[in-house]
C-alpha positions as CSV (number, residue, x, y, z in Angstrom):
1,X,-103.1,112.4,-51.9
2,X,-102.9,109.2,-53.9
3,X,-99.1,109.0,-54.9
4,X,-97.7,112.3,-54.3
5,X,-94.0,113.2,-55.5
6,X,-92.8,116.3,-53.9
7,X,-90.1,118.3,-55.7
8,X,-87.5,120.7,-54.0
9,X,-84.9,123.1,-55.4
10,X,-83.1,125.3,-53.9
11,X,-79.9,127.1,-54.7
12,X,-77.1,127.4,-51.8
13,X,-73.7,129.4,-52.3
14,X,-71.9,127.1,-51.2
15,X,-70.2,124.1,-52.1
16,X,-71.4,120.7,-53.3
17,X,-68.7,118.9,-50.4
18,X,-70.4,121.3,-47.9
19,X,-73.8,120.6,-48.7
20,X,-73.1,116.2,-49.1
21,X,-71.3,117.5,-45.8
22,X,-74.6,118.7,-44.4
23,X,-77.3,115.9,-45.4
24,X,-74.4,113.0,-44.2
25,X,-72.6,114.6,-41.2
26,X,-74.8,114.4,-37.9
27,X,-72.9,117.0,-36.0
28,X,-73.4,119.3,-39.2
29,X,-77.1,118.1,-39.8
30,X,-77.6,118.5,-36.1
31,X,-77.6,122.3,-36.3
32,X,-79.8,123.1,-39.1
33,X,-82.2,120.3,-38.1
34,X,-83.4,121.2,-35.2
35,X,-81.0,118.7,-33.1
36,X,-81.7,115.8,-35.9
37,X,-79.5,114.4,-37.0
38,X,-78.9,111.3,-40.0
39,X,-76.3,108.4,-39.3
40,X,-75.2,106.2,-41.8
41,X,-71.4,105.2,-43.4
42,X,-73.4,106.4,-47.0
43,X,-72.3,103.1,-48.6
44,X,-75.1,101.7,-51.4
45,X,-77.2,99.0,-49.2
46,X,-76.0,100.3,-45.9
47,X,-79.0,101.3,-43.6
48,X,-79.3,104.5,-42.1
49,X,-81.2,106.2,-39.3
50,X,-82.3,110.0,-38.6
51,X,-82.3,109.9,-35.1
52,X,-83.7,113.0,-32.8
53,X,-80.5,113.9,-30.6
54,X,-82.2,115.8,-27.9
55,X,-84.5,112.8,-26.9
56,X,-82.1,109.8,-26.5
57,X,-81.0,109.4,-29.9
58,X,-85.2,108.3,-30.6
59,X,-85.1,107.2,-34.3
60,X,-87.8,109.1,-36.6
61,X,-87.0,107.4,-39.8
62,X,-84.9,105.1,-41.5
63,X,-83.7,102.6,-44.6
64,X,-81.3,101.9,-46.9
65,X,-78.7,103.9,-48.7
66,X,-80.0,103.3,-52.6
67,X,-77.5,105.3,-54.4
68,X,-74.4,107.1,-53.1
69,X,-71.9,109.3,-55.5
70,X,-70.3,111.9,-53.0
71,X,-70.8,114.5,-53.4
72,X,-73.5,114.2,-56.2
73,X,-76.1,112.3,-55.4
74,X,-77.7,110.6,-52.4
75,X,-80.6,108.2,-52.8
76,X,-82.1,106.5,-49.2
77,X,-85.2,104.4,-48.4
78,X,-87.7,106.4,-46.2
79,X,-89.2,104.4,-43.6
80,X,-90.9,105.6,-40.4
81,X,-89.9,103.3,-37.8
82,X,-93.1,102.2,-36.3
83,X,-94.7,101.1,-39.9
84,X,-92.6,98.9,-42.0
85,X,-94.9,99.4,-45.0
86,X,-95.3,102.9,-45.0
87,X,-92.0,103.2,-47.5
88,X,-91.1,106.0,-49.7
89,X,-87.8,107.0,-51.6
90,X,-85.7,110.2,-51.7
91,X,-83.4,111.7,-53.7
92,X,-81.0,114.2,-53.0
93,X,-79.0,115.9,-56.4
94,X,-76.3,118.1,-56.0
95,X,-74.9,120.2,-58.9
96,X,-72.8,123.2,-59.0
97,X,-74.8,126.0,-61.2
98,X,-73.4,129.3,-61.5
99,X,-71.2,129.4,-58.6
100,X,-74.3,128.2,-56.1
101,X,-75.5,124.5,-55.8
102,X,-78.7,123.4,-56.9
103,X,-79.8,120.9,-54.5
104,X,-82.9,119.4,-55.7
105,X,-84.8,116.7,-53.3
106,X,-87.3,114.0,-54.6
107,X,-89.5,112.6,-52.3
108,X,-92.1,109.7,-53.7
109,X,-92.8,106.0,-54.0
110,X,-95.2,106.7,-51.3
111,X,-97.9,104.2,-50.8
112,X,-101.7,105.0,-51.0
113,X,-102.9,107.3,-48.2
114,X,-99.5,107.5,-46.6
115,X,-99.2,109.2,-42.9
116,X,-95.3,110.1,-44.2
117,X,-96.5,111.9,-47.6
118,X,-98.5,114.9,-45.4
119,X,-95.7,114.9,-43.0
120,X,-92.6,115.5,-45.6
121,X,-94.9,117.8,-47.6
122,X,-94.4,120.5,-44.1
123,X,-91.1,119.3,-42.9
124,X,-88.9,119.6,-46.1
125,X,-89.4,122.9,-47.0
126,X,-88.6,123.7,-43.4
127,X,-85.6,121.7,-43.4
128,X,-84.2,123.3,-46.8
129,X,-84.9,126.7,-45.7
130,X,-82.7,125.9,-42.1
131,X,-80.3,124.6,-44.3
132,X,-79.5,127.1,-46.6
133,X,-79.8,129.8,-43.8
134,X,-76.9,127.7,-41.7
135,X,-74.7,127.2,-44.7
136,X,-75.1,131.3,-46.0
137,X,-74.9,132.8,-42.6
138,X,-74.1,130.2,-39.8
139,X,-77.5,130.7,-38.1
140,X,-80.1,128.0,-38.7
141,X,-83.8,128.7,-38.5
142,X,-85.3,127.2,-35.1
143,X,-87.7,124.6,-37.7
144,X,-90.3,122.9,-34.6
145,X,-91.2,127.0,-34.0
146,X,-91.6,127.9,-37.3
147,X,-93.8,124.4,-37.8
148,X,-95.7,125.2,-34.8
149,X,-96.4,128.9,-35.8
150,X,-97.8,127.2,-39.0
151,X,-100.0,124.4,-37.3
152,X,-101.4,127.3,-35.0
153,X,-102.2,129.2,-38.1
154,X,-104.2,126.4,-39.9
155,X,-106.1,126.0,-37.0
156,X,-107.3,129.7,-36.6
């Protein structure tokens, strides 16, 4: 993977304040993602963390806040903490379609042979899938079994 951009849609009945609510919010990001959760006051140039709440608040990746139009759009930085270099950019759209929300994430700007391109390519559609689940029905999907399960298979 040179440069990868991944692109995700999916479509959510729900609203767009509840699903700006669910990307911004730890306590709410907390339950779909797997005791996750992202930190930030969402102000353009403000940084922001998503920090793993079941292991002492451990930060897994951080940046800037590029863009922020509650509760439209959402554009952050994406920077594992232990490499500085290894940068990329996401984008979160929010538009209300038909009585559902298209929420549409952009993930690129990676650099050459980036460690975080492989690891977003597993871990977002994850994520959107928990997501959507928690929003429709309350009940997240447990995400670190599911991306187990799927390691296990690659391996058989």
């Amino acid at each position: 993977m040179s440069n990868p951009e991944f692109v995700y849609t999916t479509y959510i009945k729900s609203t767009p304040e509840k699903v700006w609510d669910a990307i911004t919010n730890p306590e709410f990001a907390r339950q779909y993602w797997g005791g996750h959760a992202n930190f930030s006051d969402w102000k353009k140039g403000s940084k922001w963390q998503h920090k793993d709440t079941n292991n002492a608040n451990e930060v897994r990746v951080g940046g800037e806040v590029l863009e922020s139009a509650p509760p439209k759009r959402l554009v952050l930085s994406w920077v594992a903490p232990n490499d500085a270099t290894d940068a990329s950019r996401v984008s979160f759209d929010i538009d209300l379609v038909g009585g559902l929300v298209r929420l549409v994430i952009i993930h690129n700007s990676f650099k050459p042979g980036s460690d975080m391109a492989e690891k977003v390519s597993m871990g977002w559609p994850l994520v959107l899938s928990s997501l959507k689940s928690y929003l429709e029905t309350g009940q997240a999907i447990d995400i670190f079994a599911v991306k187990a399960k799927c390691s296990d298979n690659k391996a058989a």
